[in-house]
PAZAPA-4460 file (N, C-alpha, C; in steps of 0.05 Angstrom, whole numbers, plus 32768, in hexadecimal, padded with zeros to 4 digits):
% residues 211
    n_x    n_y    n_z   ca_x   ca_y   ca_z    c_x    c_y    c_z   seq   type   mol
   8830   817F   7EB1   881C   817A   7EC6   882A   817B   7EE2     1      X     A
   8810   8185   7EF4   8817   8185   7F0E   881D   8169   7F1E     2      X     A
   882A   8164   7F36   8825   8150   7F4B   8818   815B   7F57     3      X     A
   880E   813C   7F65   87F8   813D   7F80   87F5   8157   7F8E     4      X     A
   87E6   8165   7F9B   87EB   8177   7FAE   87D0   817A   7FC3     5      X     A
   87D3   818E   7FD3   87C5   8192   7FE1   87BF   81B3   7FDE     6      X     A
   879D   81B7   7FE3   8791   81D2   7FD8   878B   81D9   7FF2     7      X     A
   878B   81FC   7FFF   8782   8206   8012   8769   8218   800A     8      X     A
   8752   8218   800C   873D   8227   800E   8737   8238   801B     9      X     A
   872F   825B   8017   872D   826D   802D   870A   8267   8029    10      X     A
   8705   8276   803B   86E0   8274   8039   86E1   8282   8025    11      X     A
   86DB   829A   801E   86DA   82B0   8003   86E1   8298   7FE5    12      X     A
   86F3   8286   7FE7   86FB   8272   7FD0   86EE   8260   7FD3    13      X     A
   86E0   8258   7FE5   86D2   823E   7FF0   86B5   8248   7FDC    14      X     A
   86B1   825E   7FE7   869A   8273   7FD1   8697   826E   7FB1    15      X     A
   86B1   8278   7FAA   86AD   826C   7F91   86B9   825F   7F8A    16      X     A
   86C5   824A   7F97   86C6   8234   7F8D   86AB   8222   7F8A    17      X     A
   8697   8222   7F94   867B   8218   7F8A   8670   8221   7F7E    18      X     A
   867B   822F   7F72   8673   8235   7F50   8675   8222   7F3E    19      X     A
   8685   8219   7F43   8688   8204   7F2E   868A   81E4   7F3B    20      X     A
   868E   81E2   7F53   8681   81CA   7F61   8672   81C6   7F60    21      X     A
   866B   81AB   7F60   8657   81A3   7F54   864C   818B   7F6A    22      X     A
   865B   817A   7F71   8657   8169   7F82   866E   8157   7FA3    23      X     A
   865D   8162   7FB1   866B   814E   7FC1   8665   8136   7FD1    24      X     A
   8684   811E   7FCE   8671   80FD   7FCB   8680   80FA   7FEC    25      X     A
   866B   80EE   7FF6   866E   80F6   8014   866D   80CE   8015    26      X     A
   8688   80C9   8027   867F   80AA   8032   8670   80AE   8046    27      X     A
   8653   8096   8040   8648   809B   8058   864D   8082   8070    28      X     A
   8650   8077   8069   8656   805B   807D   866F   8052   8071    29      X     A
   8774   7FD7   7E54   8781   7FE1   7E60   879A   7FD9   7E53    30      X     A
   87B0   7FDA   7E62   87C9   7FDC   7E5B   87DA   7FB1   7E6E    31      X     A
   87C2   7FC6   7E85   87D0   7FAA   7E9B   87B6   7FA3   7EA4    32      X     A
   87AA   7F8C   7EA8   8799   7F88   7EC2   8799   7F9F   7ED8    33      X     A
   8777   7F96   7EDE   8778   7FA6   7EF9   8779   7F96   7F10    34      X     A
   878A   7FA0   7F2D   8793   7F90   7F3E   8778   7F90   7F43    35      X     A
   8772   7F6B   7F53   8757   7F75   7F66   8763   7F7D   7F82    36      X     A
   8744   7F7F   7F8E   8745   7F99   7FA2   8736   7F86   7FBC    37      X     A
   8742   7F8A   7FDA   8740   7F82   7FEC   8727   7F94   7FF8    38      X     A
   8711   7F8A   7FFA   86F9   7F97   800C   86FF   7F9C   8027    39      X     A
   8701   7FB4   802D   8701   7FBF   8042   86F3   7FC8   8051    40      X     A
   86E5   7FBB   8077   86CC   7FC5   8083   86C6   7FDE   807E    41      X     A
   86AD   7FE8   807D   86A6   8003   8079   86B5   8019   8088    42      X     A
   86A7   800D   80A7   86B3   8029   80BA   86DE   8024   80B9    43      X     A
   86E7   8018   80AE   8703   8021   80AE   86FF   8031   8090    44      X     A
   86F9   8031   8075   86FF   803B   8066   8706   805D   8065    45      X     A
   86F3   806D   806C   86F8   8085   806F   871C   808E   8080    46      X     A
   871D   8086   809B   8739   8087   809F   874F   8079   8089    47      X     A
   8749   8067   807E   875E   8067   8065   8762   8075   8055    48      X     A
   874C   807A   8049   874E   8093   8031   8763   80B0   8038    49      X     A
   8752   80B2   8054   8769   80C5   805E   878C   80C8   805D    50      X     A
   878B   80A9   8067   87A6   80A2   8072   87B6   80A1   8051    51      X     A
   87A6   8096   804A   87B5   8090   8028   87B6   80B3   8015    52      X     A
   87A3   80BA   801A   87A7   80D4   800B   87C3   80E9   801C    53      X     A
   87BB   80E9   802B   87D7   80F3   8044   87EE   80E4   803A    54      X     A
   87F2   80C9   803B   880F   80C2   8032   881B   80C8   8016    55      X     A
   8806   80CC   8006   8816   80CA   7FE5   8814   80E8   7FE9    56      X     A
   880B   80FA   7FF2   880E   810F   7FEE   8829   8119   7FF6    57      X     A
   8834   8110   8013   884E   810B   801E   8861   8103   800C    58      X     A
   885E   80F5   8001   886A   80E4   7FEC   8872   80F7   7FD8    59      X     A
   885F   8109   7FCB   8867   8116   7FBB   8868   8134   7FC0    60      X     A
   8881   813D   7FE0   8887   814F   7FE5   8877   8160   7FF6    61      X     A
   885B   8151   7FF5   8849   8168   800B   8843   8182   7FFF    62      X     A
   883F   8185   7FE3   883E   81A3   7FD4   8821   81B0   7FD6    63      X     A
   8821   81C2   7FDC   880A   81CF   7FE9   8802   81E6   7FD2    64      X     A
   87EA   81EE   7FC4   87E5   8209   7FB9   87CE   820B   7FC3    65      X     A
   87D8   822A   7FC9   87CD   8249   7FCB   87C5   825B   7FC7    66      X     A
   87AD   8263   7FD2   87AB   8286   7FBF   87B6   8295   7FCC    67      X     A
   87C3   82AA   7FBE   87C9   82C8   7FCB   87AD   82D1   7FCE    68      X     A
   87BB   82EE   7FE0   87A3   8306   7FDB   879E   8314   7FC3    69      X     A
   87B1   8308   7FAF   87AF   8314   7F9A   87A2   8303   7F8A    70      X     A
   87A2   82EC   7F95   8791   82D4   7F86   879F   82BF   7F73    71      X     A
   87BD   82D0   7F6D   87CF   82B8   7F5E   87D8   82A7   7F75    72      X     A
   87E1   828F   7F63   87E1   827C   7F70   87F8   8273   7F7C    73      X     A
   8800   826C   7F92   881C   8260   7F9F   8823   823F   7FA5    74      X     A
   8835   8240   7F9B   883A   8218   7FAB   8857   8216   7FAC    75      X     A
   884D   820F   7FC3   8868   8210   7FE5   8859   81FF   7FF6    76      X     A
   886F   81E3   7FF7   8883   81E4   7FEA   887F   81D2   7FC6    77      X     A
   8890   81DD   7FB6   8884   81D1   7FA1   888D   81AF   7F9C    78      X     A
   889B   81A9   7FB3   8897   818A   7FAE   889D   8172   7F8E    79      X     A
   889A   815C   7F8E   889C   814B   7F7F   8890   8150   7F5F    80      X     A
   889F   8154   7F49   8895   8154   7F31   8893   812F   7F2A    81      X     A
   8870   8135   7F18   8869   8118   7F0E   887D   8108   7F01    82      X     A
   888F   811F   7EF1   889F   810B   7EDA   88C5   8117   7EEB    83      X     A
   88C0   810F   7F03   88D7   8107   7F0A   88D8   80EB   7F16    84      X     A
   88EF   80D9   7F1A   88EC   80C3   7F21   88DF   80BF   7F32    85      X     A
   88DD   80C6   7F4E   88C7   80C1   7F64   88AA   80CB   7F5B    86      X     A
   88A3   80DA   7F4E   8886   80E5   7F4A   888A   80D1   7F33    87      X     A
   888F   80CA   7F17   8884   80BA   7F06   887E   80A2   7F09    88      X     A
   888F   8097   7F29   888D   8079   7F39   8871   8075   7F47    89      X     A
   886D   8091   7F51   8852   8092   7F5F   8835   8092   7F47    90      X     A
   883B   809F   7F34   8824   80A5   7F23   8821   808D   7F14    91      X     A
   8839   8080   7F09   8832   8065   7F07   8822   804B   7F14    92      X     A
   8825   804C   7F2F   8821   8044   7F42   87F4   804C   7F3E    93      X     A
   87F4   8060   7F40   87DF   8065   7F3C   87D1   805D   7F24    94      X     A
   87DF   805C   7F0E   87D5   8050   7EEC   87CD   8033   7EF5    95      X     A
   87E2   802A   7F00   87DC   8007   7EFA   87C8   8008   7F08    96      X     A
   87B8   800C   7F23   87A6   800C   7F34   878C   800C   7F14    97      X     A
   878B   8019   7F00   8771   801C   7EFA   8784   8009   7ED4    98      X     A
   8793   7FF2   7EDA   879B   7FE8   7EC3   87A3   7FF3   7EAC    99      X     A
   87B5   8003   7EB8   87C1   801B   7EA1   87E0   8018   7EA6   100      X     A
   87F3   801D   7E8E   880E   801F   7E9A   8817   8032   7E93   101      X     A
   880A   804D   7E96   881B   8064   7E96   882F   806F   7EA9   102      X     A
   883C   8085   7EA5   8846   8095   7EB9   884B   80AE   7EBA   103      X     A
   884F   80BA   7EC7   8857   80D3   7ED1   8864   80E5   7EB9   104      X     A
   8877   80C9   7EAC   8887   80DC   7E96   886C   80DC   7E7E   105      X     A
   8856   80D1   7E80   8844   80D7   7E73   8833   80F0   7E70   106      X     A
   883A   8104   7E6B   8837   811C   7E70   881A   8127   7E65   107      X     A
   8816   8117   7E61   87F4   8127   7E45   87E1   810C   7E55   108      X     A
   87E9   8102   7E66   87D5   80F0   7E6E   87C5   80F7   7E90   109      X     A
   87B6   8104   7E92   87AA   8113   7EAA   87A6   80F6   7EB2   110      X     A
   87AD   80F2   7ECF   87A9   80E3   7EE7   879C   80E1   7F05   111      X     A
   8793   80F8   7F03   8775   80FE   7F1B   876F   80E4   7F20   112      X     A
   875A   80E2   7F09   874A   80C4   7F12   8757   80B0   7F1B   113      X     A
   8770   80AB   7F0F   877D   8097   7F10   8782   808C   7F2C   114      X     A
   878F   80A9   7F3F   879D   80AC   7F58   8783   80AF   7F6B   115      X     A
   8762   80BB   7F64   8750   80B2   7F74   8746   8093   7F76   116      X     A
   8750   808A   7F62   874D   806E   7F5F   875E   805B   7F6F   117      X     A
   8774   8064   7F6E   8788   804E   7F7E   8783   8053   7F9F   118      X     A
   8776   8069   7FA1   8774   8076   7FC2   875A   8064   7FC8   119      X     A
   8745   805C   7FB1   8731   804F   7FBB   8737   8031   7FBC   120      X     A
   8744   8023   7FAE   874B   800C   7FA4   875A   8009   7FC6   121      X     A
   8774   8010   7FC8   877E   800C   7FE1   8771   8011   7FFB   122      X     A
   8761   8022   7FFA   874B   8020   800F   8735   800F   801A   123      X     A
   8739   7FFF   7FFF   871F   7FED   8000   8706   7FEA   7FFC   124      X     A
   86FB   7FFE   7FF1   86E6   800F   7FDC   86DF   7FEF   7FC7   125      X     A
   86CB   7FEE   7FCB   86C0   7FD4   7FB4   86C4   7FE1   7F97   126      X     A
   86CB   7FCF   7F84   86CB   7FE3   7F70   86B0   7FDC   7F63   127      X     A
   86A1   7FDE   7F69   867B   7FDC   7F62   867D   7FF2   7F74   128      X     A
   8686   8002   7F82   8675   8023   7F86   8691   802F   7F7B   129      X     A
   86A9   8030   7F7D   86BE   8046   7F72   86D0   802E   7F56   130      X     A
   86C5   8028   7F3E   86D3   801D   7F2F   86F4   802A   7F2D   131      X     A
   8708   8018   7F26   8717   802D   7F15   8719   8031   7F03   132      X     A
   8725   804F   7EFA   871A   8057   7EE4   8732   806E   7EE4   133      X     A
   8738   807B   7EC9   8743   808F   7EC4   8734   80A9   7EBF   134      X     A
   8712   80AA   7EC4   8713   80C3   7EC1   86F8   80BC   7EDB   135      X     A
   86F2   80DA   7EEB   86E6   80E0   7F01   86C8   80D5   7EF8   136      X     A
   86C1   80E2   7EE2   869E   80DB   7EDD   8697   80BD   7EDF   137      X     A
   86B1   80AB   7ED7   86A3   8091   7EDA   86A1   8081   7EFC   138      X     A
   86B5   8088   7F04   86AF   8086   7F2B   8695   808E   7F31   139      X     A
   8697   80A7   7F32   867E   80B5   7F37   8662   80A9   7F32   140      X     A
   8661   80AA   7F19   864A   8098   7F11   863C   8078   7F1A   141      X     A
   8654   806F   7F1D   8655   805D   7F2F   864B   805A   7F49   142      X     A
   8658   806C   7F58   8658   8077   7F75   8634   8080   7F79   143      X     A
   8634   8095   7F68   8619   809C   7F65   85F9   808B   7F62   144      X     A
   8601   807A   7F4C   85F1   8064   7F47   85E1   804E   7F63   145      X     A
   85FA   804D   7F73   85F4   803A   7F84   85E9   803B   7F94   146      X     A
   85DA   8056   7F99   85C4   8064   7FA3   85C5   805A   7FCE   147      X     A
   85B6   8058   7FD1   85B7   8052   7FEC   85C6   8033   7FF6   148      X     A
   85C9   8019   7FE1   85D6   8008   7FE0   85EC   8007   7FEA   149      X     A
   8600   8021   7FDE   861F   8025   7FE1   8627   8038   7FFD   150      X     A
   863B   8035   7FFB   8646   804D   8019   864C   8069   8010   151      X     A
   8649   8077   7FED   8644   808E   7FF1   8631   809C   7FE7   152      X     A
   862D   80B5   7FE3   8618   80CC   7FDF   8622   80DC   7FD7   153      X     A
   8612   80EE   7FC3   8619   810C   7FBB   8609   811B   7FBF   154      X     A
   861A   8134   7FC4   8605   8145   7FCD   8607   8166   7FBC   155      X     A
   85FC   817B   7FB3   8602   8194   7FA9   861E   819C   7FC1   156      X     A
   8629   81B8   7FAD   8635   81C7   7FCE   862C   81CC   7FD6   157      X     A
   8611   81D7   7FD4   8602   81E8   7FEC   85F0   81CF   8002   158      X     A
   85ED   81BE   7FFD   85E3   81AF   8006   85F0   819C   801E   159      X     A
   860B   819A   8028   861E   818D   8033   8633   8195   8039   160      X     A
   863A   819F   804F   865E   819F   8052   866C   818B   8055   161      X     A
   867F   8182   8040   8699   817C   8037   86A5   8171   8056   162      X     A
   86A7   8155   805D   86B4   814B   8073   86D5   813E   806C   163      X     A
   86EA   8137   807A   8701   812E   8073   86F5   810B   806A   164      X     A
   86FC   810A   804E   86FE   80EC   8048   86E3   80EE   8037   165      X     A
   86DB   80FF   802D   86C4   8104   8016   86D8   810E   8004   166      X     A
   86D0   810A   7FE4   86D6   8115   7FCD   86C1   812D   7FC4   167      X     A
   86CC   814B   7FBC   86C7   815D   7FBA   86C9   815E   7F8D   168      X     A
   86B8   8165   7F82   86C0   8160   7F6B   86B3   8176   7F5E   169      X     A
   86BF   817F   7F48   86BB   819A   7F32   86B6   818F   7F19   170      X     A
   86A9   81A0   7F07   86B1   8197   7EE8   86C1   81A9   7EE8   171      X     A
   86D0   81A5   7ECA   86E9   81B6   7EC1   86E7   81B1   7E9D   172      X     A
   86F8   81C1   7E89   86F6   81C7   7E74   86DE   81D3   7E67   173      X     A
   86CA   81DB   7E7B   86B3   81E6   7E73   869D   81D6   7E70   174      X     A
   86A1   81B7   7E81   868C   81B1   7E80   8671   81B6   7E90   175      X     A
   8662   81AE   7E8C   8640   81BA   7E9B   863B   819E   7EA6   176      X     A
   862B   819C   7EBB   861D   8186   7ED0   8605   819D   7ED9   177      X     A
   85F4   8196   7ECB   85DB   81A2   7ED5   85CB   8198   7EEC   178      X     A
   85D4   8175   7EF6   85C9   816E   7F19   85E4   8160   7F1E   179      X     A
   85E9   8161   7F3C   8603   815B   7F3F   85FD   8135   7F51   180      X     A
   85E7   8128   7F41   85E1   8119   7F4A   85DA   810A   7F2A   181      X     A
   85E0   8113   7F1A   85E1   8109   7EF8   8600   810C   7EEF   182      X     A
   860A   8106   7EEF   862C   8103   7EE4   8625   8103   7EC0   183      X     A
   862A   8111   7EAD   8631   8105   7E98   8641   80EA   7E94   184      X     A
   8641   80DB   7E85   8654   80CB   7E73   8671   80DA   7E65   185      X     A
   868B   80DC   7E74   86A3   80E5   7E63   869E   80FE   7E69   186      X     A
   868D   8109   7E83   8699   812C   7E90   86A9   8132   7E99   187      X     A
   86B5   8143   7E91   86D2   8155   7E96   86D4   8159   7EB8   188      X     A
   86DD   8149   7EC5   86D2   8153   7EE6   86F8   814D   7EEE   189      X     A
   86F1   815A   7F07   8710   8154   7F1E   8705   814F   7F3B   190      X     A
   8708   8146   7F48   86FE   8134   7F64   8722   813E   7F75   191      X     A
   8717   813C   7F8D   8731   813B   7F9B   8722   813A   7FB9   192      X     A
   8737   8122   7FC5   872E   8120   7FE6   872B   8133   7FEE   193      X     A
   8717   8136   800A   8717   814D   801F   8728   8138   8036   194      X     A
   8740   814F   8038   8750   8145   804D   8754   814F   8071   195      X     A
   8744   8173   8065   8744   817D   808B   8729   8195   8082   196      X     A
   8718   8190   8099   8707   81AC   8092   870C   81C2   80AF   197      X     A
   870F   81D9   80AC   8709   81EF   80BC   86FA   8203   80B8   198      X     A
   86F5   820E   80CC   86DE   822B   80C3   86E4   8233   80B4   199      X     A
   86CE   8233   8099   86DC   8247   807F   86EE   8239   8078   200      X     A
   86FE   8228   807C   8709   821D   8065   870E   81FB   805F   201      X     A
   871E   81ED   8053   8722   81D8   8047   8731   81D2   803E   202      X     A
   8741   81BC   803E   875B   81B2   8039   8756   8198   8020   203      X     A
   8760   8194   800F   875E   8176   7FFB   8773   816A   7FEE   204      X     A
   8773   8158   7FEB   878A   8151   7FDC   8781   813A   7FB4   205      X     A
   878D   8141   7FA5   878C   8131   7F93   879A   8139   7F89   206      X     A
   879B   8126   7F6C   87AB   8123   7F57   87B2   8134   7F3E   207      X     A
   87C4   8139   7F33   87CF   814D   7F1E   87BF   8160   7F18   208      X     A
   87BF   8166   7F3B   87B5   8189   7F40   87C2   819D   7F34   209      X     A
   87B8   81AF   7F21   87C0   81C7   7F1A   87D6   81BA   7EF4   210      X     A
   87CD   81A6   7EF6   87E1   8197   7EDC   87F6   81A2   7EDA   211      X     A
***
């Protein structure tokens, strides 16, 4: 598996990449225990998420992938591996957040959720709208549920552009989401912050991108 990284979007990939996007959750305003979590005013949370997704990403080398024009893929620089001592310290770090004690040298254990979890948890995210959790569908569901109550929303792709400090989310292994406002129970999904938008394109960061 991959570490953390950060994805660049051209418009033409932005294209099809909502093919298989499915939803984006826009803020609008175990092994171990789970630590509790300090509530954080609304209008600061969004700048945290930022600031926190920016630092671990730093943390783990700043590794960036790319498409060519040929469409294979590039990462430069390739940065921090999970199951070296600094990346298995960080991915750990992320486990305990959702009462898990894995790590990095855990290699068969996908950690997405885990590491959008600790980004919400340290941000200050109630965990009655972003539980933690190890897999994306059960946040979501969550998030989703709490309808106008909570501080976020989902919306289709076509329906919303993608702001810095929203989660952008796909299914993956072939699963189907036929409304992107119904989450299955245990769907195959990947979420990752929106960290910068520009014309035509988009910047994000999450967790054991590209495995």
């Amino acid at each position: 598996m991959r570490d953390r990284c950060r994805i660049e979007f051209t418009a033409m990939q932005i294209i099809r990449l909502l093919s298989s996007l499915f939803c984006t959750l826009l803020l609008a305003a175990c092994a171990t225990s789970v630590p509790p979590r300090v509530i954080a005013p609304s209008d600061s949370i969004r700048a945290s998420i930022l600031r926190l997704a920016e630092q671990e990403w730093r943390a783990f080398g700043g590794q960036i992938v790319r498409r060519a024009p040929d469409r294979h893929e590039i990462i430069d620089p390739v940065g921090v591996w999970e199951d070296e001592r600094k990346g298995s310290a960080l991915v750990a770090k992320y486990w305990r957040s959702i009462g898990q004690d894995w790590t990095g040298l855990d290699g068969d254990k996908p950690w997405s959720a885990a590491f959008i979890s600790w980004v919400m948890a340290e941000a200050g995210v109630s965990d009655q709208e972003m539980p933690a959790s190890a897999t994306h569908a059960s946040y979501l569901r969550a998030a989703i549920a709490m309808g106008a109550t909570g501080h976020w929303r989902a919306y289709p792709p076509d329906g919303y552009a993608p702001q810095p400090g929203d989660l952008i989310c796909a299914t993956r292994a072939g699963q189907k989401v036929e409304r992107f406002d119904l989450v299955p129970q245990g769907a195959a999904l990947h979420c990752d912050i929106v960290v910068t938008v520009e014309p035509g394109r988009l910047q994000s960061i999450g967790g054991n991108v590209r495995n």
